[in-house]
C-alpha positions as CSV (number, residue, x, y, z in Angstrom):
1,X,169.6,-114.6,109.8
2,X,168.4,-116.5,106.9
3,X,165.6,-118.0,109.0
4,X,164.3,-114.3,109.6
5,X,164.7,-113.1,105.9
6,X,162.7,-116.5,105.0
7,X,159.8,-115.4,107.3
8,X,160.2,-111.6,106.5
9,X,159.7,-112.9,102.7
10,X,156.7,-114.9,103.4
11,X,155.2,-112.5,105.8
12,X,155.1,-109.7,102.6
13,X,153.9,-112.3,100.5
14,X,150.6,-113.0,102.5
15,X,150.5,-109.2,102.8
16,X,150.7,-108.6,99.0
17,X,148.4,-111.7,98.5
18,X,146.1,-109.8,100.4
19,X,146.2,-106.2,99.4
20,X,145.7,-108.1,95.6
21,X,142.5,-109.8,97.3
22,X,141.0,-106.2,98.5
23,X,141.7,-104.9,95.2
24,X,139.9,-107.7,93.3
25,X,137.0,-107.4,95.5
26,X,136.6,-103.8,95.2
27,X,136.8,-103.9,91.5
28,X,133.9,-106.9,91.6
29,X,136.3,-109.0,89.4
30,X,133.1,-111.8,88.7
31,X,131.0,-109.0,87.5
32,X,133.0,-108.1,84.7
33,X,131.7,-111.1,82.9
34,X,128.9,-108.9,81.7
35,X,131.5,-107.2,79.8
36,X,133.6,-110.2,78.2
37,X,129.9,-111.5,77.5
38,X,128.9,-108.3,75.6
39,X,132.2,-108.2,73.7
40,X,132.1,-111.9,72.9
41,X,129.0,-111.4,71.4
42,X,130.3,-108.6,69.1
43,X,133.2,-110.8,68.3
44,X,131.2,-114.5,67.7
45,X,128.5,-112.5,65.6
46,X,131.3,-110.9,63.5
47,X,132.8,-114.5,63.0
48,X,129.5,-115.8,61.8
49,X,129.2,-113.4,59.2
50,X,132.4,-112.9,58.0
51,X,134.5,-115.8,59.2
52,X,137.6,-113.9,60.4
53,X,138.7,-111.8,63.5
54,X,141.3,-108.8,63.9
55,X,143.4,-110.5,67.2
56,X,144.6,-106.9,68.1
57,X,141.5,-105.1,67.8
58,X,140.4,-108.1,70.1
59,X,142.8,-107.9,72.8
60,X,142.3,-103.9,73.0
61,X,138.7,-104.1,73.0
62,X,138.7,-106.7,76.0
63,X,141.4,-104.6,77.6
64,X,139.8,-101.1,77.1
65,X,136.6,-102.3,78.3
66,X,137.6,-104.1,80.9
67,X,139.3,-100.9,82.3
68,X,136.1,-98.7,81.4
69,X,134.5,-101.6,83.8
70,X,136.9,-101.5,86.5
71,X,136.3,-97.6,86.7
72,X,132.9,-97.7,87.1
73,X,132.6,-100.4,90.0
74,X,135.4,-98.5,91.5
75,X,133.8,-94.9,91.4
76,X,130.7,-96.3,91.8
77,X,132.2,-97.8,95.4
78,X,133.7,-94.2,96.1
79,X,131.2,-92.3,95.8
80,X,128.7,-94.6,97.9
81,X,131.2,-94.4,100.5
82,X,131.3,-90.7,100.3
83,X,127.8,-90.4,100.3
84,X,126.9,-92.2,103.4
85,X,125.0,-95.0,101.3
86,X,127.3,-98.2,102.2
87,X,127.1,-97.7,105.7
88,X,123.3,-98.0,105.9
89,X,122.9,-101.4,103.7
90,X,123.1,-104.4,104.4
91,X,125.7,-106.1,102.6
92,X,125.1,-109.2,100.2
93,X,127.5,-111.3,98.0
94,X,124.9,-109.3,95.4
95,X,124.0,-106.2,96.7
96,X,125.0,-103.3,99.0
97,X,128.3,-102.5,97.8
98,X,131.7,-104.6,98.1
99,X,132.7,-103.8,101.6
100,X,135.6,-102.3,101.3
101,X,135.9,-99.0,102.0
102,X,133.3,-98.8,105.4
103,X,135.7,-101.6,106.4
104,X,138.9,-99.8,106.0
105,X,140.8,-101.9,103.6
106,X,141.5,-99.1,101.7
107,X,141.6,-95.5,101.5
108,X,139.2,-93.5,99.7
109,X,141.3,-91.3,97.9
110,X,143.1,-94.5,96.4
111,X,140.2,-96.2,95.1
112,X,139.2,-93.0,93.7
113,X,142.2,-92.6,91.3
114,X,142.7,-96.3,90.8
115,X,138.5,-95.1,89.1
116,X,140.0,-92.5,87.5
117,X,142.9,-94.3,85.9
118,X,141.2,-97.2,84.8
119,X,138.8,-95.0,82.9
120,X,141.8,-93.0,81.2
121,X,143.6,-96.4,80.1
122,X,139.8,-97.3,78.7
123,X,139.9,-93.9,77.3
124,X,143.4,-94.2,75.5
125,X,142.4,-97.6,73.7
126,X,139.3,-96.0,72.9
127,X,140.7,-92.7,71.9
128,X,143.1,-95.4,69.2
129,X,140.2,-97.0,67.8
130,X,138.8,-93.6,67.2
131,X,141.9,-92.4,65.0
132,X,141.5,-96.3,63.0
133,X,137.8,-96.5,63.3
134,X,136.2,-92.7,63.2
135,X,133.1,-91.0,64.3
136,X,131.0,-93.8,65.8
137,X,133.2,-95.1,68.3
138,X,134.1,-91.5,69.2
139,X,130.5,-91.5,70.0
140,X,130.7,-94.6,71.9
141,X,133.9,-93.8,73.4
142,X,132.7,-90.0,74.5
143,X,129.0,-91.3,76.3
144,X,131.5,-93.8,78.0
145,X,133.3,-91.6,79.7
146,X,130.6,-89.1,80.7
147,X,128.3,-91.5,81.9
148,X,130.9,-93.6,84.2
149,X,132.2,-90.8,86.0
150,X,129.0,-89.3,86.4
151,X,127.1,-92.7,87.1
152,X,127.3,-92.4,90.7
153,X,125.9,-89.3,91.2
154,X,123.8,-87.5,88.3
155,X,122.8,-90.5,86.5
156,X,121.6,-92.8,89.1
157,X,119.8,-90.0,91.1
158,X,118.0,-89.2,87.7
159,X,116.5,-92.6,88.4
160,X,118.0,-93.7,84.7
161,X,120.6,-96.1,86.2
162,X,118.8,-99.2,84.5
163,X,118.9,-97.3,80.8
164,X,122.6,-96.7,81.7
165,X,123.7,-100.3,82.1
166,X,121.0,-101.2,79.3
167,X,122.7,-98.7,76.6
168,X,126.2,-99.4,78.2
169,X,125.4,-103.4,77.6
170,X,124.5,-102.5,73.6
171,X,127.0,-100.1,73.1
172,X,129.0,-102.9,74.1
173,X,128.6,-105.9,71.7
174,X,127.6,-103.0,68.7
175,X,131.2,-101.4,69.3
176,X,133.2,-104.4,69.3
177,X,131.0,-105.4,66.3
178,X,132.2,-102.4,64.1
179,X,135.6,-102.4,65.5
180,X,135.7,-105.8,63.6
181,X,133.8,-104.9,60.4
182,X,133.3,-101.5,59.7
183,X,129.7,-101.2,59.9
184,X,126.7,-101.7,62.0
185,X,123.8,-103.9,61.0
186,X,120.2,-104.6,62.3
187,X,121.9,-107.9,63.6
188,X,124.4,-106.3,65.2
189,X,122.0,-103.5,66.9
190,X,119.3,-106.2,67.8
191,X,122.2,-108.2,69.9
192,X,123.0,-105.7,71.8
193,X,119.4,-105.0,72.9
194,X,119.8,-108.5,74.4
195,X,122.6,-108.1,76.3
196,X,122.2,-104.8,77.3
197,X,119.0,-105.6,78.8
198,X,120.5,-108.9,80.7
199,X,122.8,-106.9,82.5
200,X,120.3,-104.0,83.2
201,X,118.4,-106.9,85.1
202,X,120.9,-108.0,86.7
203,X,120.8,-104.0,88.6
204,X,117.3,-104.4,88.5
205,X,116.8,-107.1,90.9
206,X,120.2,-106.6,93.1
207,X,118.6,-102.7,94.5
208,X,115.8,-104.2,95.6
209,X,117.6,-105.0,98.9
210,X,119.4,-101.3,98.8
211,X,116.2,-99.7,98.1
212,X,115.9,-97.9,102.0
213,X,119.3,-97.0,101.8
214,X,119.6,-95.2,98.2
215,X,116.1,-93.4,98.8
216,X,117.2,-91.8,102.3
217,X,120.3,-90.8,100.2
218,X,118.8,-88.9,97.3
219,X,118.9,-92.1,94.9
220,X,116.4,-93.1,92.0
221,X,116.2,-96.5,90.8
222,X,114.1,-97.8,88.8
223,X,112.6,-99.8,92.0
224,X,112.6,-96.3,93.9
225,X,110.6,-94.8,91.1
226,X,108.1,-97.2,90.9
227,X,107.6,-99.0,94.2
228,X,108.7,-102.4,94.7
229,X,105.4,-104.1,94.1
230,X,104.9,-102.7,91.2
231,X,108.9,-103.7,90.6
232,X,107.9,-107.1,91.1
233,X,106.1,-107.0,87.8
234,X,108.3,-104.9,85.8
235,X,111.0,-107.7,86.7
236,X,109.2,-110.0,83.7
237,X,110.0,-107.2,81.3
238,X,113.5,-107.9,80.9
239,X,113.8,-111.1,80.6
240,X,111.1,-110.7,77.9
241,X,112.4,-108.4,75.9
242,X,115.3,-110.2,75.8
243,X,113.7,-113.5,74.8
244,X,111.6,-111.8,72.1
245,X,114.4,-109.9,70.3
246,X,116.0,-113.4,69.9
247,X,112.9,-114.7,68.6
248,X,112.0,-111.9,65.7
249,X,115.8,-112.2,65.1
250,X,115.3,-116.3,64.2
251,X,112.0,-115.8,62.3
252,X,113.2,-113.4,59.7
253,X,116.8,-115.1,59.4
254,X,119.0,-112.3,61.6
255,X,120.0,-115.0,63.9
256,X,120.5,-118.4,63.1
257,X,117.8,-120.8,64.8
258,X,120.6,-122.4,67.5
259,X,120.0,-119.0,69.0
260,X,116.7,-120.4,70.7
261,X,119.5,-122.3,72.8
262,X,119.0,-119.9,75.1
263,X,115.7,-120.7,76.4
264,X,117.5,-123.3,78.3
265,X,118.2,-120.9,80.7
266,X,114.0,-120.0,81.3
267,X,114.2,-122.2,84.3
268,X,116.6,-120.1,86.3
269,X,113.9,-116.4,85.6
270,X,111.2,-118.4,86.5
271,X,112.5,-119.4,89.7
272,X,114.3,-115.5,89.3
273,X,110.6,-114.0,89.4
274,X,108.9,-116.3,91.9
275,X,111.3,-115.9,94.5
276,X,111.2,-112.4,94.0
277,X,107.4,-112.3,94.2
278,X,107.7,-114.1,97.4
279,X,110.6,-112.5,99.3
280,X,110.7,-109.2,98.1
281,X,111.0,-107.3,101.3
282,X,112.9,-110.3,102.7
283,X,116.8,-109.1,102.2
284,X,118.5,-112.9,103.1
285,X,115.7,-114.7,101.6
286,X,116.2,-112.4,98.6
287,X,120.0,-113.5,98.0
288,X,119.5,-116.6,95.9
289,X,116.9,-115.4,93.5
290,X,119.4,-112.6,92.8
291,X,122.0,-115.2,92.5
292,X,120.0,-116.8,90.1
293,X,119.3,-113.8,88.1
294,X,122.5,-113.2,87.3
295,X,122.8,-117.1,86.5
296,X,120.0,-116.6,84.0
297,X,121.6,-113.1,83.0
298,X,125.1,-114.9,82.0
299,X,123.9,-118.4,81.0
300,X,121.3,-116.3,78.5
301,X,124.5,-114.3,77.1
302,X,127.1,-117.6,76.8
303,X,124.2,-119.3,74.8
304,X,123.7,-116.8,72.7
305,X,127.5,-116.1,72.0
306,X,127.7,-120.0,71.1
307,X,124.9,-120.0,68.8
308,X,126.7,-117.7,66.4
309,X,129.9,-119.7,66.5
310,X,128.3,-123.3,66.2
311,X,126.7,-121.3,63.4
312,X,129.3,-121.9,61.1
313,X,129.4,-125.6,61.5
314,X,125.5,-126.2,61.5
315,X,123.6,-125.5,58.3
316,X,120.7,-124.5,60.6
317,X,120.5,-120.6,59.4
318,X,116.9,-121.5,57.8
319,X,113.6,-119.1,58.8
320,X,111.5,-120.2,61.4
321,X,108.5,-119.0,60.1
């Protein structure tokens, strides 16, 4: 008898073990970095300024926007499902939707509430830094809400899916910075462009492989819009912009110089781009140019995260120019 009970136990612990798995896949657990990279930000350029941090307004801002996260991937995997749109890719580790749902791992209606919860608990932290913060984050908070549950549908066939995640990304780091201090600077706004636009590539680049897929369905991204050849050379864009905010941010003082730490990363887009250039239409060949995308896409945002913290110990915060 105890024999049976022991394997009875064990049996619903690999079970559990697993159902945990499908629900950390379907939620893209490794892509919520973008998010603790955009608050971080926020929160190590707040330090650099003013040297102190609110640890409860930290732990609600990770939590809400992890949960605003969560709902989005998980909608975002609903209604592709719904729509026909994940049966007709072809799945990557980067692209093509998490698998879940054409594989029957769970239902649909339960990954559509599990969306819908996650973006109420987001919307009750946010809805308490509104009452302790006021009218901006309710801004922030209120395009949060609208444009996660309609992201999937209305936004991304209005071909603005990119803008989304780009806004989303600023929105981010500028939020948690005012959460913190009470105000928004240049500095603040200017960092956000950054990472908004690191994770807005980080889209970019993975729909090139979806691109057949989302255009029988109705869907407009950016790569859709343009054409992919033409994509190829938008793809330098982001990275750009990215590089030269930093840049105009060092030479009048916004950012201290260790923030050119993250050129160390201009390896990974160049290989990024090339591989791109040459393997476009390619879907496997594709895969590790968009894995190194989002290398360059995190490793970019880290650096720039440490360069405001090692800012306090380095009397480097001199103009460039």
């Amino acid at each position: 008898m105890y024999k049976i009970q022991t394997y009875e136990y064990y049996i619903k612990k690999i079970q559990l073990s697993k159902m945990i798995s499908v629900w950390l896949r379907v939620i893209r657990v490794r892509f919520l970095l973008a998010s603790i990279i955009a608050v971080s930000v926020g929160l190590a350029l707040h330090w650099s300024q003013n040297g102190s941090i609110d640890y409860l307004d930290l732990i609600l801002t990770f939590a809400g926007v992890m949960a605003l996260h969560a709902s989005v991937d998980l909608l975002n995997d609903y209604w592709d499902f719904k729509r026909g749109i994940d049966t007709k890719t072809t799945r990557t580790k980067m692209s093509g939707g998490t698998g879940v749902l054409p594989e029957g791992l769970l239902k649909p209606s339960s990954v559509y509430r599990a969306g819908v919860a996650f973006l109420i608990i987001g919307s009750l932290i946010g809805s308490y830094f509104v009452m302790t913060h006021g009218i901006l984050i309710a801004i922030i908070l209120g395009f949060a809400i609208l444009s996660i549950y309609f992201y999937s549908t209305k936004i991304v066939d209005s071909g603005l899916g990119e803008f989304f995640v780009a806004v989303k990304g600023s929105m981010i780091v500028i939020g948690t910075f005012f959460i913190q201090s009470g105000e928004v600077n240049i500095e603040s706004i200017l960092a956000g462009i950054v990472i908004g636009t690191l994770s807005s590539l980080v889209l970019f680049i993975a729909s090139f492989p979806d691109h057949d897929a989302d255009k029988s369905k109705g869907r407009k991204t950016l790569v859709i819009v343009v054409g992919k050849k033409k994509a190829i050379k938008l793809f330098w864009i982001f990275p750009l912009i990215s590089y030269v905010v930093i840049a105009i941010g060092v030479s009048v003082s916004l950012f201290p110089v260790l923030s050119l730490i993250t050129l160390l990363s201009f390896p990974l887009i160049i290989k990024s781009g090339l591989g791109l250039q040459k393997n476009f239409d390619a879907i496997d060949e594709l895969v590790p140019y968009m894995s190194s995308t989002l290398k360059f896409s995190r490793v970019t945002g880290v650096l720039f995260a440490l360069s405001f913290l090692f800012s306090l110990y380095a009397d480097i915060n001199l103009p460039l120019f």
